[in-house]
C-alpha positions as CSV (number, residue, x, y, z in Angstrom):
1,X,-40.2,-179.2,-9.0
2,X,-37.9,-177.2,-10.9
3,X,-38.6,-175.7,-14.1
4,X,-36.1,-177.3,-17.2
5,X,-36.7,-174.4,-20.4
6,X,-37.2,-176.5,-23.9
7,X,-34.9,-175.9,-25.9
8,X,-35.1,-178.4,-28.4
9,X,-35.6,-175.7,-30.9
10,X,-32.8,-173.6,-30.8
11,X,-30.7,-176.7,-30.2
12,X,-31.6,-178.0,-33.7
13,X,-31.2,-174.8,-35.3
14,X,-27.6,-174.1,-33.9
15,X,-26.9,-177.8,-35.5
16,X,-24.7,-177.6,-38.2
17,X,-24.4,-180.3,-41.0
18,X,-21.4,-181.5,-43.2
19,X,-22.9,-180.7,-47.1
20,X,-23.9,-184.5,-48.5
21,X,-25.4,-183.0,-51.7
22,X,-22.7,-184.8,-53.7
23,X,-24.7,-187.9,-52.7
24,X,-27.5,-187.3,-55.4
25,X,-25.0,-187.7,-57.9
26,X,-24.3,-191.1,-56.4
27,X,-28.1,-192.0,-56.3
28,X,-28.8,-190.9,-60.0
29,X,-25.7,-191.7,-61.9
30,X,-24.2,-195.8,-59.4
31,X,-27.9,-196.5,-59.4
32,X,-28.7,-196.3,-62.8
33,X,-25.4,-197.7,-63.5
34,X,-26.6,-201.0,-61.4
35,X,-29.9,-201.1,-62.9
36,X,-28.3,-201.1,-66.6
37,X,-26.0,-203.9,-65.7
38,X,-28.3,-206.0,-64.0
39,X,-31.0,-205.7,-66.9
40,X,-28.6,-206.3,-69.3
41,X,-27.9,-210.5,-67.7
42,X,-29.6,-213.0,-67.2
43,X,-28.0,-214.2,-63.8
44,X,-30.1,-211.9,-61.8
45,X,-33.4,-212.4,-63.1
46,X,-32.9,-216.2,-62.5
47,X,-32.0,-215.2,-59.0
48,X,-35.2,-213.4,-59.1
49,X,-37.4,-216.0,-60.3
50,X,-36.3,-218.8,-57.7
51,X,-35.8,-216.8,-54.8
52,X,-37.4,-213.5,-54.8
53,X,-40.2,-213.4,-57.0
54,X,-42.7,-213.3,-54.2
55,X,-41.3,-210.7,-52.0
56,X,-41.4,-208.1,-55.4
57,X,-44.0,-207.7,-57.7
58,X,-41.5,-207.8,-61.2
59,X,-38.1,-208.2,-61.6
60,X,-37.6,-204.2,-62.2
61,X,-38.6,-203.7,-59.2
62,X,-36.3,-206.3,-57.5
63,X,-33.2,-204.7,-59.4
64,X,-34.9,-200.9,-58.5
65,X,-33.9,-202.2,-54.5
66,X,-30.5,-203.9,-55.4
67,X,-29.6,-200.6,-56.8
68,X,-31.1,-198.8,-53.9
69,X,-29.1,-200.7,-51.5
70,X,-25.9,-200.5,-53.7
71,X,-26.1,-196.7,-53.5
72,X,-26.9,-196.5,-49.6
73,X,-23.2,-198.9,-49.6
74,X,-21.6,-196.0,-51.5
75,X,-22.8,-193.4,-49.3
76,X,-22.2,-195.3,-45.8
77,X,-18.5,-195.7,-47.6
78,X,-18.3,-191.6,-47.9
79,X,-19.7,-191.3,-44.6
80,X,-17.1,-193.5,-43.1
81,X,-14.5,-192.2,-45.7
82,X,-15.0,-188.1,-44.2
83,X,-15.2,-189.8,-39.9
84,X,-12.1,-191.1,-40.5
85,X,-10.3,-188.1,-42.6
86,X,-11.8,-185.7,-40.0
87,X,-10.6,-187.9,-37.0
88,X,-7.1,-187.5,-38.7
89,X,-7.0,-183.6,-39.2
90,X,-8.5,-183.5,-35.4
91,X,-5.5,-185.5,-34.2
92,X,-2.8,-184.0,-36.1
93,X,-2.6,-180.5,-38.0
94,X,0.1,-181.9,-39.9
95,X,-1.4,-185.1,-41.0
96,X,-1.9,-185.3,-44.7
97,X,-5.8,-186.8,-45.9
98,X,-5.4,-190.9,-45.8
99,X,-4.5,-192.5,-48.5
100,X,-7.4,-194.5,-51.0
101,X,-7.1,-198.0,-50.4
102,X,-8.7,-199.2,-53.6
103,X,-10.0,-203.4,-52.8
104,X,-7.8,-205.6,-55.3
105,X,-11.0,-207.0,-56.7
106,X,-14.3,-205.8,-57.0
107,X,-17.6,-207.7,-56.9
108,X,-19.6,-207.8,-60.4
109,X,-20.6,-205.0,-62.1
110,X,-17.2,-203.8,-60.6
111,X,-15.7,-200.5,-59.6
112,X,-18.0,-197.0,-60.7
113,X,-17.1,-196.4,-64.6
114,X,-14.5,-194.0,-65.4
115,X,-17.5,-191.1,-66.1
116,X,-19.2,-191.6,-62.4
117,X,-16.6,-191.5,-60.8
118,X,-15.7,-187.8,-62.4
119,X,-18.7,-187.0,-61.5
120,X,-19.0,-188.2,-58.0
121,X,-15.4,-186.4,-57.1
122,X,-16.3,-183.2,-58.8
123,X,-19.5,-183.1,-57.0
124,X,-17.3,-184.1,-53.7
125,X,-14.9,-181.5,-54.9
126,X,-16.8,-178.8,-55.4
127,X,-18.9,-178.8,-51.8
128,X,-15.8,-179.6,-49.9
129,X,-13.6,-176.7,-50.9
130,X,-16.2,-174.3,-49.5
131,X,-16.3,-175.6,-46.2
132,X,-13.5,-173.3,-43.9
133,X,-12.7,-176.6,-42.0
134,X,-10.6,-177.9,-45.0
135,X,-9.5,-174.6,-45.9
136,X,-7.8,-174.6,-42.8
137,X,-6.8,-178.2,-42.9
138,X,-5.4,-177.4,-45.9
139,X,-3.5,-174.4,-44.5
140,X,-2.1,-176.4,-41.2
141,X,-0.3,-179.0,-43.9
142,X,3.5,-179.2,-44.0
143,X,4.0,-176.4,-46.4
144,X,4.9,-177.9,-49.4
145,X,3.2,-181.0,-49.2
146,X,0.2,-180.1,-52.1
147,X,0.5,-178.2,-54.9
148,X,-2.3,-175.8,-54.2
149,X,-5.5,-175.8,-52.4
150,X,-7.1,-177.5,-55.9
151,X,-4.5,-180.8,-55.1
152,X,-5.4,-181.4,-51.9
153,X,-9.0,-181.1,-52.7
154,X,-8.2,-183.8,-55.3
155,X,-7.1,-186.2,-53.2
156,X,-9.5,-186.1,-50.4
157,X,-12.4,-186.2,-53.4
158,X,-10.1,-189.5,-54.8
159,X,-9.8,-190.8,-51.2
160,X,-13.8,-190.2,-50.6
161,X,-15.0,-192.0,-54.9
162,X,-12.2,-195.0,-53.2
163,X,-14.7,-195.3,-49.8
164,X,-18.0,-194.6,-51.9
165,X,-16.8,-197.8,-54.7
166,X,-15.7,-199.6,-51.6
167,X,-18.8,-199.2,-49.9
168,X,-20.8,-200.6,-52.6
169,X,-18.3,-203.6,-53.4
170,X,-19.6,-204.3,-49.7
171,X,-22.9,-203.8,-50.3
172,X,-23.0,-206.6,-53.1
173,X,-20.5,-209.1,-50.8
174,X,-23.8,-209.1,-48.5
175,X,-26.7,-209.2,-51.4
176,X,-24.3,-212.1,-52.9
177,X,-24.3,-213.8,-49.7
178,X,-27.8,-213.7,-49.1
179,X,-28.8,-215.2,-52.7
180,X,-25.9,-218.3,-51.7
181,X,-27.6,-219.0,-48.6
182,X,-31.3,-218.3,-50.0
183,X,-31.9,-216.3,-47.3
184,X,-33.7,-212.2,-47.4
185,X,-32.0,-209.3,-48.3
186,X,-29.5,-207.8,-45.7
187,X,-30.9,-204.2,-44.2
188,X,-29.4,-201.4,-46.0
189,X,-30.0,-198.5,-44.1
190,X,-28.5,-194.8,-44.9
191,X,-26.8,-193.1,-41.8
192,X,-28.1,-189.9,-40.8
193,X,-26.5,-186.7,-41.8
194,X,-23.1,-186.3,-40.6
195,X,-23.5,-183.2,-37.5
196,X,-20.3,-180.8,-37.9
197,X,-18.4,-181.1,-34.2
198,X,-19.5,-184.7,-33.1
């Protein structure tokens, strides 16, 4: 029998993750957002009271997991927002970040207000520009392409809001479809953290 070492230890502690910390700004400031709006109609609560009323104790709570599930859309939308912008600077040093595909209509409440979404790119902003991989990304551009290091930062943290607003707008197509039908909620279920190198 041959002896295998563990090394389930050091393994996790050589694992490096890509910072997510700007998704606390999306959990406190798209999730009260959705609360506010859905407390605000009365669409919902009928919703509620025919279809959901004995799965959740009140209605707050019924609106607490709408907006839980709205905000896991917005972060599976970063998540797949940063895959694909790292699977471009991988394939090409010269490739610029993707473009933001913004959907031509959003689901009601709509798109993150104009303060939220300040918020959510600073935030995306601010962690991204210390990570060396986009420092170099930045530097492996066609020279001339941004105006500084601050630009290109800009439009990866517009491309990234675009993906997180997307994801939620998804979100919603699948809690809308599920009240249509009268059937349960769909699973919203976060992604783990994103590993640096996979």
């Amino acid at each position: 029998m041959h002896f295998m070492p563990d090394t389930e230890e050091a393994d996790a502690a050589a694992e490096q993750f890509w910072p997510d910390g700007f998704k606390e700004v999306i959990r406190n400031e798209v999730g009260q957002g959705v609360v506010a709006a859905l407390n605000d109609g009365k669409r919902f609560r009928r919703v509620y009271e025919q279809q959901f009323h004995d799965k959740f104790s009140d209605f707050e709570q019924f609106v607490r997991r709408i907006a839980d599930m709205v905000e896991i859309g917005a972060e599976r939308g970063t998540d797949e927002a940063f895959d694909e912008m790292n699977a471009v600077f991988l394939a090409s040093s010269s490739s610029p970040p993707p473009e933001a595909r913004r959907y031509a209509r959003y689901l009601w409440p709509g798109p993150f207000p104009s303060e939220v979404r300040k918020n959510v790119h600073k935030a995306i902003v601010e962690e991204y520009s210390q990570e060396q991989a986009y420092r170099n990304a930045y530097e492996d551009q066609l020279p001339g392409r941004y105006r500084d290091f601050q630009a290109f930062m800009n439009a990866i943290g517009e491309f990234v809001v675009v993906a997180a607003e997307n994801g939620a707008d998804d979100m919603l197509s699948e809690i809308y479809k599920s009240f249509l039908f009268c059937s349960p909620l769909p699973p919203a279920r976060r992604h783990p953290k994103r590993l640096k190198g996979s």
